[in-house]
C-alpha positions in Angstrom: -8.5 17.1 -0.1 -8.0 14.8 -3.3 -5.8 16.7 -5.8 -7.4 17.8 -8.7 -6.4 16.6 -12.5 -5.9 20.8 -12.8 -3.3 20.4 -10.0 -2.1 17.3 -11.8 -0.8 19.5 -14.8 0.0 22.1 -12.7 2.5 20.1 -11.8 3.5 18.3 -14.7 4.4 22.3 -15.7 6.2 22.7 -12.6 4.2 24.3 -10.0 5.3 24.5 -6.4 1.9 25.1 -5.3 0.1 22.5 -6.4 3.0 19.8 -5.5 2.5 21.3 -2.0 -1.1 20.0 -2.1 0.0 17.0 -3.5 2.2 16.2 -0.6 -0.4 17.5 2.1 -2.9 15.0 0.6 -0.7 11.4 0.4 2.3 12.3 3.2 0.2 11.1 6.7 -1.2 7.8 4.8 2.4 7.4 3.1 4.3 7.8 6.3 2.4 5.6 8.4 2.2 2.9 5.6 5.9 3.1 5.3 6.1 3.0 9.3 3.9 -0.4 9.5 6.1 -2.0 7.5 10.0 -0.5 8.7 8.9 0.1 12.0 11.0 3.0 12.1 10.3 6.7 12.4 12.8 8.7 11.2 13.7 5.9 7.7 9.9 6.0 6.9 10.3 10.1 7.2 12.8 9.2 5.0 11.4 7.1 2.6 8.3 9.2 2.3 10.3 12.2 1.6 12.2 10.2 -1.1 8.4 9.2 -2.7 8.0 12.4 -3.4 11.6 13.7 -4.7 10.4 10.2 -7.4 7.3 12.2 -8.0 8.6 15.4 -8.4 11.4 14.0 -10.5 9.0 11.8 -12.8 6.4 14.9 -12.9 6.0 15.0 -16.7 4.3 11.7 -16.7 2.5 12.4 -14.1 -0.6 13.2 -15.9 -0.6 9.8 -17.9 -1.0 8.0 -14.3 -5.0 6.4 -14.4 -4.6 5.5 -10.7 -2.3 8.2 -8.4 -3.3 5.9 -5.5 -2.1 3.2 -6.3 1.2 4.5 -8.4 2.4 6.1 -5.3 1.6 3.2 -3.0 3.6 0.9 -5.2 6.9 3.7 -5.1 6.4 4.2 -1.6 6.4 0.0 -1.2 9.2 -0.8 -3.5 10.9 2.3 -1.7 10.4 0.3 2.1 11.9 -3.1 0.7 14.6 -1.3 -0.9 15.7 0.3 2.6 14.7 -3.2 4.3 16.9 -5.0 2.1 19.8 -2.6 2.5 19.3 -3.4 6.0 19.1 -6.6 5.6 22.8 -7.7 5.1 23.1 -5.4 8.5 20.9 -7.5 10.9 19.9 -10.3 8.7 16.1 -9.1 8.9 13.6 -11.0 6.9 10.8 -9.5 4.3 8.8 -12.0 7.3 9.7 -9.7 10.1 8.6 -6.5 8.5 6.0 -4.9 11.3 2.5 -4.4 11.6 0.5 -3.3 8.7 -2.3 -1.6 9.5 -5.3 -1.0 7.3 -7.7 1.4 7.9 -11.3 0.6 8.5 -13.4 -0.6 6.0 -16.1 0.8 5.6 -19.3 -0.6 4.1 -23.0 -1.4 4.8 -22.1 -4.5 6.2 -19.6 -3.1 9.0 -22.7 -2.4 11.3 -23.7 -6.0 11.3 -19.7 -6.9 12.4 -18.7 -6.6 15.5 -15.5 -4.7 17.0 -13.9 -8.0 17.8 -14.9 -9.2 15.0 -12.9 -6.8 13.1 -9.8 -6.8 14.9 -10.0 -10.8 14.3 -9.8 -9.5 10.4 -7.1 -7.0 11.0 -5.3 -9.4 13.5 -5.4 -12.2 9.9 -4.4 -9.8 7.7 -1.3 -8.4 9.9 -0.1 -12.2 9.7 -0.3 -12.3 6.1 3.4 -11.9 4.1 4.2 -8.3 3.2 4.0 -8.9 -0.9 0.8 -10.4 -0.5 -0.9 -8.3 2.0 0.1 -5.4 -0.1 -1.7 -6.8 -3.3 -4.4 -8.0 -0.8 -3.9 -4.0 0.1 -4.3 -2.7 -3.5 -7.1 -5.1 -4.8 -9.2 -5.0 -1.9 -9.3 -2.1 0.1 -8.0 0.2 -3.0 -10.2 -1.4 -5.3 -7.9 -2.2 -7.9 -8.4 -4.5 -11.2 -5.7 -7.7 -11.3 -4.1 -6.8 -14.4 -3.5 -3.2 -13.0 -2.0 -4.7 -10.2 -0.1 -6.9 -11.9 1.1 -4.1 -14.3 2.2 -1.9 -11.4 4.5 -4.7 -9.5 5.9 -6.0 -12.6 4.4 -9.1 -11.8 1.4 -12.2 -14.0 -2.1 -12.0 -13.1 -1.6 -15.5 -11.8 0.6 -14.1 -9.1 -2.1 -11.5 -8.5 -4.8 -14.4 -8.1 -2.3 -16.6 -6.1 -1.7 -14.1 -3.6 -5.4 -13.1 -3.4 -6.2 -16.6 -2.8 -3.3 -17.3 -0.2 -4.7 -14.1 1.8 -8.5 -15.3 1.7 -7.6 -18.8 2.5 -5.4 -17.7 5.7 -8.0 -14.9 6.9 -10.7 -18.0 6.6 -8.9 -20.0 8.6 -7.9 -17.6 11.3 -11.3 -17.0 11.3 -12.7 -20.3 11.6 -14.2 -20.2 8.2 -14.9 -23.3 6.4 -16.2 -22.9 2.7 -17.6 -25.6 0.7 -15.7 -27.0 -2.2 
């Protein structure tokens, strides 16, 4: 269940309630998010937990937020890298080595007419991508998002928002064996 824009300033003004819905409807997809990239039950528990102390914390602006989706998604990513980069200096892990990100099914018109392997070829070129890019891949793609959104949300140009987009479509093509004419 999607929360409502009623629930929204329900808990801008502080209701329990309506947080409690809040949570219910973005903790599973938060946790396992967090969990493909840390690889790490308990930290992503963690993290996600955290996400929401931000959200309940930051609740007043909640209501000037166009896109929840993808404002919590970016918390809950800068949240990961923040751990994995306090781990880093720990076990010298790279942003590289962050785990498995997987992306839930697409689904379109077109998915009958692509085949099973077929899709876990896709998934298998987008788990190889970098974790930056695969999560604005992520947010432009499967979340739907405009560039400049993007680009306002990760503090980052447009042009960085087109190279990754372009990095991503050129590494699926060629895991893919697709050639496209220049």
């Amino acid at each position: 269940m999607k929360p409502e824009s009623n629930d929204i300033d329900r808990i801008v003004n502080g209701d329990e309630t309506a947080f409690c819905r809040f949570m219910e409807h973005y903790s599973s997809r938060l946790y396992h998010y967090v969990y493909a990239l840390i690889g790490q039950k308990e930290p992503a528990e963690e993290i996600v937990s955290d996400v929401f102390y931000e959200v309940w914390k930051n609740r007043k602006t909640l209501a000037d937020i166009e896109n929840m989706n993808a404002w919590i998604q970016t918390i809950t990513y800068r949240k990961a890298i923040s751990y994995l980069r306090k781990g880093t200096a720990k076990t010298d892990l790279l942003l590289d080595d962050i785990g498995d990100f997987i992306f839930d099914p697409i689904q379109s018109p077109d998915e009958e007419m692509i085949s099973k392997e077929e899709m876990e070829k896709i998934n298998d070129a987008i788990q190889q991508l970098p974790p930056k890019c695969k999560h604005v891949f992520f947010l432009a793609k499967i979340e739907g998002l405009p560039y400049k959104d993007i680009a306002a949300l990760l503090d980052i140009s447009v042009k960085t928002i087109n190279n990754h987009i372009a990095f991503a479509l050129e590494e699926i093509a060629k895991k893919l064996n697709i050639h496209f004419r220049k």
